[in-house]
C-alpha positions, 0 to 999 in steps of 0.5 A: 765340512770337517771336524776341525773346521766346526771347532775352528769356527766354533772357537772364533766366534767365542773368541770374538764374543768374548774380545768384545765383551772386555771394557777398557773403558770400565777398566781404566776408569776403576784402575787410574780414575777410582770411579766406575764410568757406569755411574757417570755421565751418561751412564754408558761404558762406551767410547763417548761416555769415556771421552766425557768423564776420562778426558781426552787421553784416556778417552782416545785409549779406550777408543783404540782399543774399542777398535782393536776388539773388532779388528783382532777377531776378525783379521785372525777369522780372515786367515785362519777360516772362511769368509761366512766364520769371518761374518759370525766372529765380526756380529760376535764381537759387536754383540759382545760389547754391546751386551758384555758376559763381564757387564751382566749383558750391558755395555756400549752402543757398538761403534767403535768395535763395529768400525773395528771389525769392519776394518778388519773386512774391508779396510780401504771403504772404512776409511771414507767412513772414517773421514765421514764420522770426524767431519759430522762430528766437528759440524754438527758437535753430536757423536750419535749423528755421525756414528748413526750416519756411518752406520747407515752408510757402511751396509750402504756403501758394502752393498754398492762396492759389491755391486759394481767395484771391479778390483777384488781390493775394493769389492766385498764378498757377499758374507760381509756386506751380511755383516755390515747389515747385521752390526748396523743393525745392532748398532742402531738398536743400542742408538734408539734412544739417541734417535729419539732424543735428535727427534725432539731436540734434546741430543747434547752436544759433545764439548771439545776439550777447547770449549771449555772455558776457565771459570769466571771469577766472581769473588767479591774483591774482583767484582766490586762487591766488597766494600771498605769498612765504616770508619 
């Protein structure tokens, strides 16, 4: 082990650390909303909370690059080191987001920059995970369920393409089913109050922008409450 190879790793995995501790979401709502998205809604710096209190454009922005923070790191470690570096940048990555420099050890919950980085190791098992997180998501209107499922799933579904997947195009290496394993694990750490909130039956619901319904207009003239003066 050479020298150069020490500092390659070394520098990747800072660089993942530190791609995943930036917050579009915390960025975009102070530059075009005005507001810091800590202070709302949930309180969280994540996708979800973004989708809540930015709306639905910006929401999907800071979706796509909560992804990017995982996928950049780990497609640079994936040509440029070897497979065990690719694993440390990936939990790199999902500890920075979740636990930010910039944010004074807070952040989001992981998801996002766990898809992002687990894309980055084995795109085509991402994609049915994909397909899972959106259909939990429209039948059940609660994110957590289908992010705490594909969290789950993904050491799950790595484990068993390791195992028994004959193409090299489909079977993970070992390092990164180790990886799938310990993001997993991070991320669920971060959902524990969400857990704990299904387990009693108080996990909200997400709104989709076509829930919402015009406010009712219950101004005097409209609901009869107004009456014509004595004469």
């Amino acid at each position: 082990m050479s020298a150069g190879f020490v500092l390659t790793a070394i520098g990747l995995v800072v660089f993942g650390y530190l791609m995943g501790s930036l917050s579009p979401s915390v960025f975009l709502g102070k530059a075009i909303k005005g507001i810091d998205i800590r202070q709302h809604g949930s309180g969280n710096a994540g996708t979800t909370n973004a989708l809540r209190v930015l709306g639905g454009r910006l929401g999907l922005v800071v979706l796509m690059a909560d992804i990017l923070k995982g996928v950049i790191p780990v497609v640079l470690a994936r040509y440029l080191s070897h497979p065990i570096v690719t694993v440390l940048v990936a939990f790199a990555s999902v500890l920075g987001h979740d636990f930010s420099i910039f944010l004074r050890g807070r952040g989001g919950k992981g998801v996002a920059t766990g898809a992002g980085a687990a894309i980055g190791m084995m795109p085509i098992p991402m994609a049915f995970l994909f397909i899972l997180f959106f259909l939990l998501v429209f039948s059940t209107r609660r994110v957590s369920i289908a992010s705490i499922a594909c969290t789950v799933g993904l050491p799950v579904l790595a484990g068993l393409l390791h195992g028994f997947a004959s193409s090299s195009l489909w079977q993970p290496p070992l390092p990164y089913v180790v990886a799938c394993v310990l993001m997993s694990s991070v991320v669920l750490w971060a959902h524990r109050g969400n857990i704990k909130r299904l387990i009693q039956g108080t996990e909200p619901k997400f709104v989709f922008p076509w829930d919402k319904k015009a406010p009712r207009d219950d101004s005097p003239a409209d609901s009869g409450a107004a009456r014509a003066p004595n004469a």
